[in-house]
N, C-alpha and C positions, 0 to 999 in steps of 0.2 A: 580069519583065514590067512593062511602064511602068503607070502608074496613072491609069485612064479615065474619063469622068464613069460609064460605063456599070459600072464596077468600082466605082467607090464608092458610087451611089445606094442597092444593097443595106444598103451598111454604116451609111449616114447610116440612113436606114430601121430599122436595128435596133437604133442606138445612140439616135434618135428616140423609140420604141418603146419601151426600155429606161425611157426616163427619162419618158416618160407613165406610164409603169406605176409607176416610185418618187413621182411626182407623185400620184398615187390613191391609194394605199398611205396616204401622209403624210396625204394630204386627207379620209382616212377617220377618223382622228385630231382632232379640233379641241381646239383651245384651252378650258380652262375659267378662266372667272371668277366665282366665288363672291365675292359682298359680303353681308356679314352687318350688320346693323345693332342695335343693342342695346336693346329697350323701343320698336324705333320700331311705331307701330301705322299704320293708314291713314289718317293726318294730313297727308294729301298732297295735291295739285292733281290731281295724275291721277285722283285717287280721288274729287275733287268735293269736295273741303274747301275753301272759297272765302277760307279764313282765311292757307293755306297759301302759303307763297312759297318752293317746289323744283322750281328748271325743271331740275334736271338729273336728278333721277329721272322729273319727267315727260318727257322728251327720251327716257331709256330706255324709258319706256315705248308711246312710240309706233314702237319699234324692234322691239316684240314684243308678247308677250300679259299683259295684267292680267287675275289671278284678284281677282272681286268677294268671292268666299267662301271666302279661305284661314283655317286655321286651327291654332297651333300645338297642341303633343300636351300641354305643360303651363306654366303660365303662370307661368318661374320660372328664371333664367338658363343653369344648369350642366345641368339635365335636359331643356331647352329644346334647349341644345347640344346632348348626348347623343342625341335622338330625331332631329335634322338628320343629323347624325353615324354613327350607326347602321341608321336605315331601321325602328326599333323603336320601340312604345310603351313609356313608363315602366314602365306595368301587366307588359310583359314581363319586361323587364330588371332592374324592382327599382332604379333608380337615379332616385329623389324628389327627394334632398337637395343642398345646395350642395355639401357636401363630399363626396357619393358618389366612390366610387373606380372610374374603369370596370373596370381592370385585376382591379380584387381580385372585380368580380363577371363579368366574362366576360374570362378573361384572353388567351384567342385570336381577341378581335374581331377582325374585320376593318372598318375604319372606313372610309367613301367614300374619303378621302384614297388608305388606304394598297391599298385595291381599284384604283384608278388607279394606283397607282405599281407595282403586279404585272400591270398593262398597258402598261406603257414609257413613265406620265408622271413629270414633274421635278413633284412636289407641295411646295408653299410656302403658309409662315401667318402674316399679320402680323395685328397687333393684336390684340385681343379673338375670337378665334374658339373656340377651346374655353373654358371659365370656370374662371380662375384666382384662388383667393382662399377665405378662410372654410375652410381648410385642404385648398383642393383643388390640384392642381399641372397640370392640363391634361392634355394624353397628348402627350408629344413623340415619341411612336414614329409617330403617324398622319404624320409629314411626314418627303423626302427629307432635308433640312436643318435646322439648327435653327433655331426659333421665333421671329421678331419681334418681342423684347415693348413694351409700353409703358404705360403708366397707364391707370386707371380713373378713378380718384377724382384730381381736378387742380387748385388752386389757383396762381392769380398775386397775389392780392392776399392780402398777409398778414392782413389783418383778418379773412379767411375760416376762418382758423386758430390763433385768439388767437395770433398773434405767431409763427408757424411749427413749431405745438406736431401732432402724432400724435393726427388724428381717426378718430371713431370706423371709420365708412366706410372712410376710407386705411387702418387696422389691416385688416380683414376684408378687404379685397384685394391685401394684401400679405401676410398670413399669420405677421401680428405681432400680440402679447398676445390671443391669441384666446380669453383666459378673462379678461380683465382689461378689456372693450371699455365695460362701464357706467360706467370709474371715467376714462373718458377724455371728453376735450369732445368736444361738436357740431361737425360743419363747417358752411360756408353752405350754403346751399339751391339759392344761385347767386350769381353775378357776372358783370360786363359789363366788363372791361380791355379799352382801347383800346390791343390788339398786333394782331400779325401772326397768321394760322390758325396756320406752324408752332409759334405760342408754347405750342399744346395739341397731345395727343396724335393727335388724331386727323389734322392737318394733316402732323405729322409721318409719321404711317403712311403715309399716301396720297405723300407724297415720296419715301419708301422702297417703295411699292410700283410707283411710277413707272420706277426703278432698277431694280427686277425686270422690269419689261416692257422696257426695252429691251436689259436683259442677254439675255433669253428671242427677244429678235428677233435676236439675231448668232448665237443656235444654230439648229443645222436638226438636223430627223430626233429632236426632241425636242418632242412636245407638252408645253404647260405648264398645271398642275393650279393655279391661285394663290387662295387666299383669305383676303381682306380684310378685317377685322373694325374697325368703329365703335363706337366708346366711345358718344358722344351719340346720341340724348336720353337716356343712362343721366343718374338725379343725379350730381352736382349740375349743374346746369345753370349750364356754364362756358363760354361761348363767346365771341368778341371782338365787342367794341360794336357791329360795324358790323352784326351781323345781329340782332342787338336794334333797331337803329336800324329793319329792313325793315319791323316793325309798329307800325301802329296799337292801341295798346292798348283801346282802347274800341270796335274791333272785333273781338276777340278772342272767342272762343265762351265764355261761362261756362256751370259746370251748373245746370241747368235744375230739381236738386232732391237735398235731402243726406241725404234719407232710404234708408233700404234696401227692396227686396223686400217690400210688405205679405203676410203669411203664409209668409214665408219661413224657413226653419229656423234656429237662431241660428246653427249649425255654418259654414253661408253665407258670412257676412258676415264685415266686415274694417273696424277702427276701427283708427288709427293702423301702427306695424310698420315699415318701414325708413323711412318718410318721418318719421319721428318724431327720428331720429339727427342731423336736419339743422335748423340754428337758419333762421330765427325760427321752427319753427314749434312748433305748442306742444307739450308731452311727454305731457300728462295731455287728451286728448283731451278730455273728458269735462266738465274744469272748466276749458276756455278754449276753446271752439269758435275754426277758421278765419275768422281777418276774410275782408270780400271783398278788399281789398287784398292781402292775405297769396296768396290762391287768385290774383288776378289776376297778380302774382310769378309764382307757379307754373307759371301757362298760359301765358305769357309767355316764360318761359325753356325751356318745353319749346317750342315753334316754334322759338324762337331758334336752338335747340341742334339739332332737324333741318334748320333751312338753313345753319345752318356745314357737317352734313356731308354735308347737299345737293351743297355746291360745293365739299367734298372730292371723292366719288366722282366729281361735276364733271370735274377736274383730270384724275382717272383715265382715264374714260371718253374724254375727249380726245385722251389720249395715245394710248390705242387707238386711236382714230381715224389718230392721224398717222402710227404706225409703219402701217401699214397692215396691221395685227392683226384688226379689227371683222368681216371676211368670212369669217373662218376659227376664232372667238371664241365658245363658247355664253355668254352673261352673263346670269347671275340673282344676283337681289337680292331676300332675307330677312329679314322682322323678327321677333327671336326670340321679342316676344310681343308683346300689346298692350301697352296702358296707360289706369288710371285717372285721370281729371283731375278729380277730386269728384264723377263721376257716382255718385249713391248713394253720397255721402258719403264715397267710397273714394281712395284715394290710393296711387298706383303697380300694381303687377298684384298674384298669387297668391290670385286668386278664379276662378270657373269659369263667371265673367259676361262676357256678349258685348266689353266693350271691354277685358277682360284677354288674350282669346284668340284677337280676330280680325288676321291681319296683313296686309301686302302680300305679293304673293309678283309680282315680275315677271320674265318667262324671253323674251330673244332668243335665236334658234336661227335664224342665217340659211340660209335654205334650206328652214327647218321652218314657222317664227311666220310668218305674215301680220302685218305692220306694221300699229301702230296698232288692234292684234284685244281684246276681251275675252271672258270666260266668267264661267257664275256655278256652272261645277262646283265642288262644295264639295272642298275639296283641304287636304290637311293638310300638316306639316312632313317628316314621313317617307315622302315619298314624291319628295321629291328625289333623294334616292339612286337608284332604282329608274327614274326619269327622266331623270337626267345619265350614267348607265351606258346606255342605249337610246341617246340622243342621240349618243355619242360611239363609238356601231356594241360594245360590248360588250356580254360576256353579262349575264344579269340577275343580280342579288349574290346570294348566299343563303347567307348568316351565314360563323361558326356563330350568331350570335345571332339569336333571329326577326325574319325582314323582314316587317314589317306595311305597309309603303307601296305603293304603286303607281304604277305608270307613268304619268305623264300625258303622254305622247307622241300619243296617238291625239286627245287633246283641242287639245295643243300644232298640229295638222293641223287640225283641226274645232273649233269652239269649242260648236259642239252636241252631240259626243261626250257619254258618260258613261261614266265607269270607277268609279264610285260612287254612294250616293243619301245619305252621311252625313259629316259629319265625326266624329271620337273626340276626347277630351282627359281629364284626369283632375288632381284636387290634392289632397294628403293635409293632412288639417285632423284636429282630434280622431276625425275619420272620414276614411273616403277618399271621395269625391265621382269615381262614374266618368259621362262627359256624353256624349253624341251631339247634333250639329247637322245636323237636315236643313236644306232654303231657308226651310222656316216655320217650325219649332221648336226650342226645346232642350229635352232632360231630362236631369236630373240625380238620379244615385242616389247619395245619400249614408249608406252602409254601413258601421257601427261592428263591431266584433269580435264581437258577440254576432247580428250574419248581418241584424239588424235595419234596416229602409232608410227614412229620409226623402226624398220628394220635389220637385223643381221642376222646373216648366213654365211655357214662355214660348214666345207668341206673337209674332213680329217683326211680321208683318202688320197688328196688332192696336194690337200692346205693345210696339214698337222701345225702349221707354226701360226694358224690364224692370221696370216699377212694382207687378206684384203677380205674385204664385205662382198659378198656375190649377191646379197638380196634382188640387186636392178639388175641383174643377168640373168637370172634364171628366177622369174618370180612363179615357173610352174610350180618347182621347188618350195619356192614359200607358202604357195597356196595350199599345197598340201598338208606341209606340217602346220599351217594357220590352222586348217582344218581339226587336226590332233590337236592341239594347243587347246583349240576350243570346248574342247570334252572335258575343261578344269573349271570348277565354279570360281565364278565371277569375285576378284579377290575381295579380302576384308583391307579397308584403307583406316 
C-alpha cells in the first residue's frame, strides 16, 4: 500500500510524542554545579561589602537566591566538608578533626555525590572539595571518576620558601613529615607575582573544569553531577598582581578591635594557631603583637585572593552560558566557613564566633529561584544535600548516616517561607562548644567531660561586634535557647 500524508500523520504523531516524553524524562534530571570555596565568608559585593570587587559571584547572584543567614555546622576545613557532604552534623557523625576518616567511622555512607550517581548522574570533583591533607586522603569512592587534584598551599616566588625548601603548610597538605612540621620553615603569608591565573591552582581547576563541561555537553541522556572546589582565600594568600592591583589599600576594612569577648570564657577564644605557620607574622603572639601594616597585608591578600577566584568561577560560569547549559543547570555556591580578619584579635576561623561561621550560600534553580530573590532563613551547610536531591525531582536522602539538614526548596519558591527558626554549629576546643543561631542571638554551650557547661550570648541587634558575653545578664535569654539547644541529640564525642 502506497504511503499517504493520511498514513503517516499517525506515525509522525507518535514518534513526536515519543520524543516529548524522552525530552521530559531528561528535563526532570538537571544539571548540578556545586562550586565550593575555601575560608570564603560573605566578603562580597552581593552581600554589601562595599570593599569587595566579585562581579561574577555577584552576577550569580542575581541569577538566584542569597541566603543572608547561612551558616556552616563547623568552622574547620575537612568536617566543614564532611557536614556538606553528608547532610550530618559533626555532633552526629563524630568527625571534628582534619584527619577524621569518613570511611573508618560510617563506612556505608552514602555521600550527595555518590546518592546522585545511584540516580544515573556522571559525578565529577576537581580541586579542593573534600579536604586532603593533615593525614586525611579525601573519599574517592564519592565520584564516578577519579579526582582532580591540585594544590593548596602555592608558591611562585621562591623567596616565599627560603629557596624552594618544604613548608610547614605545604607538608600538612600533602601528607608529608606530619610529625616533623615544627622543625620545618614558615611559608609567606602572601605574594603578588605578575603571571597569568593559570600560574596558580585555582586558574588551573576552573580550565579543567571548563573541559568537563563541554565534554558533559556532547553526551545526552546523562545528567552531570560536577563539583568545583577553590583553594583561595584559603592562606597563603597567592594570587597574580593584577587583582592586588583592584584595591585601594586605605580603603580596606580594618578591625575595629583586638580584644576578645568581655566575660567570655577562656575556652572561647583563639590567640595565634595556623596563621602562626606563615611568616612575617609573628610565632609568639604574646611578645610581638600584629603591626597594622602586618594586618593591613593580611586584609589585603584575603580580597585579593577572592577576586582571582571571583573570575575563576567567572570563566566557568560563562562557559555555562555558552554551551547553552544555564537553563537546565542548578548552580550553587558554598563557603566552607567563615573567616577571621582581627576581629577580636582572631585570625583565620575554628572559633564559634559569628565571622568564623557565617557564610554565603547562593542557589539558581531555573525555574525555582526568582532572579535577583533573597532570604534571611537561617540555613545551614547540611542542608544542601536534602535541597539538591528535591531540586533535581529525587527522593529525599536518608543515610545510613543521620540526615540532620533540611530542604530549602519551599524557601528556594518563597523567600518568606520557614523550614527553621535556628541555625546549629559546634567546635571541640578543651571543651566541645555546641551553638544555636537564631536572627537575634547565639548561645553557646561550652561542655567539658565532667557534664559541666560554660556559657555565651550575643546579641546581633545590640552587639553585632560580639564585644561582651551577656549570658549572666539575661539568663531568661539563655534558658530559652538552652531549651532549643536541647531538641539536638546528645553529640557523638
Amino acid at each position: 500500500m502506497p504511503i499517504t500524508m493520511k498514513s503517516v500523520s499517525p506515525l509522525i504523531l507518535a514518534l513526536t510524542g515519543a520524543l516529548l516524553c524522552v525530552t521530559a524524562v531528561a528535563a526532570e534530571k538537571p544539571n548540578v554545579l556545586l562550586i565550593l570555596v575555601d575560608d570564603l565568608k560573605p566578603a562580597l559585593g552581593c552581600y554589601g561589602d562595599p570593599a569587595a570587587r566579585t562581579p561574577n559571584i555577584d552576577k550569580l547572584a542575581e541569577r538566584g537566591m542569597r541566603f543572608d543567614l547561612a551558616y556552616c555546622n563547623q568552622a574547620v576545613c575537612a568536617p566543614s566538608r564532611f557536614t556538606l557532604m553528608l547532610g550530618s552534623h559533626s555532633t552526629s557523625t563524630g568527625l571534628y578533626g582534619l584527619g577524621s576518616q569518613l570511611r573508618q567511622a560510617f563506612p556505608d555512607a552514602v555521600t550527595m555525590p555518590q546518592y546522585f550517581a545511584k540516580h544515573g548522574y556522571r559525578t565529577e570533583s576537581l580541586g579542593k572539595v573534600f579536604h586532603i591533607g593533615h593525614g586525611n586522603l579525601g573519599d574517592p569512592e564519592s565520584f564516578s571518576i577519579p579526582h582532580f587534584h591540585d594544590k593548596v598551599i602555592e608558591y611562585l616566588d621562591p623567596a616565599s620558601t627560603d629557596g624552594g625548601k618544604l613548608t610547614r603548610e605545604e607538608a600538612y597538605f600533602t601528607n608529608q613529615k606530619l610529625g616533623q612540621i615544627g622543625s620545618l620553615p614558615r611559608g609567606a603569608a602572601y605574594e603578588s607575582p605578575d603571571v597569568e591565573d593559570e600560574a596558580y591552582a585555582d586558574g588551573r581547576v576552573a580550565a579543567e573544569t571548563i573541559k568537563r563541561l563541554r565534554a558533559a555537553r556532547e553526551r545526552t541522556g546523562t545528567p552531570f553531577f560536577i563539583a568545583m572546589g577553590m583553594a583561595r582565600p584559603h592562606l597563603p594568600f597567592s594570587a597574580p598582581k593584577k587583582y592586588w592591583d583592584l584595591y585601594d589599600r586605605a580603603k580596606l576594612p580594618m578591625p575595629a578591635s583586638d580584644d576578645l569577648p568581655a566575660g567570655a570564657p577562656r575556652v572561647a577564644g583563639k590567640r595565634g594557631g595556623e596563621i602562626s605557620n606563615y611568616k612575617p607574622v609573628p610565632e609568639k603572639r604574646q611578645e610581638e603583637p600584629f603591626t597594622d601594616e602586618l594586618k593591613r597585608n593580611l586584609i589585603h591578600g584575603y580580597y585579593a585572593s577572592a577576586s582571582f577566584t571571583d573570575a575563576q568561577i567567572g570563566k566557568v560560569l560563562s562557559e555555562l552560558d555558552r554551551l547553552e547549559l544555564t537553563e537546565n543547570t542548578i548552580v550553587i555556591l558554598w563557603g566552607d566557613h567563615g573567616f577571621h580578619l582581627g576581629d577580636l584579635g582572631i585570625w583565620t576561623k575554628h572559633t564559634n564566633y559569628e565571622q568564623a561561621n557565617r557564610i554565603p550560600i547562593l542557589i539558581s534553580a531555573p525555574g525555582v529561584t526568582t532572579p535577583k530573590s533573597s532570604t534571611r532563613q537561617l540555613a545551614e551547610s547540611v542542608d544542601i544535600f536534602p535541597t539538591l536531591a528535591e531540586l533535581a525531582g529525587l527522593p529525599a536522602p536518608a543515610g545510613p548516616q543521620p540526615i540532620d539538614g533540611k530542604s530549602l526548596v519551599p524557601v528556594l519558591k518563597d523567600p518568606a517561607a520557614r523550614v527553621r527558626d535556628h541555625a546549629f554549629h559546634a567546635y571541640p576546643k578543651a571543651k566541645l562548644g555546641r551553638a544555636i543561631r537564631t536572627e537575634r542571638y547565639r548561645l553557646v554551650d561550652w561542655q567539658g567531660g565532667d557534664g559541666q557547661s560554660e556559657y555565651e550570648l550575643y546579641d546581633y541587634e545590640q552587639d553585632p561586634a560580639e564585644s561582651r558575653n551577656l549570658a549572666d545578664v539575661q539568663p531568661e535569654v539563655v534558658d530559652r535557647l538552652k531549651t532549643i539547644l536541647a531538641t539536638h541529640p546528645a553529640p557523638k564525642r
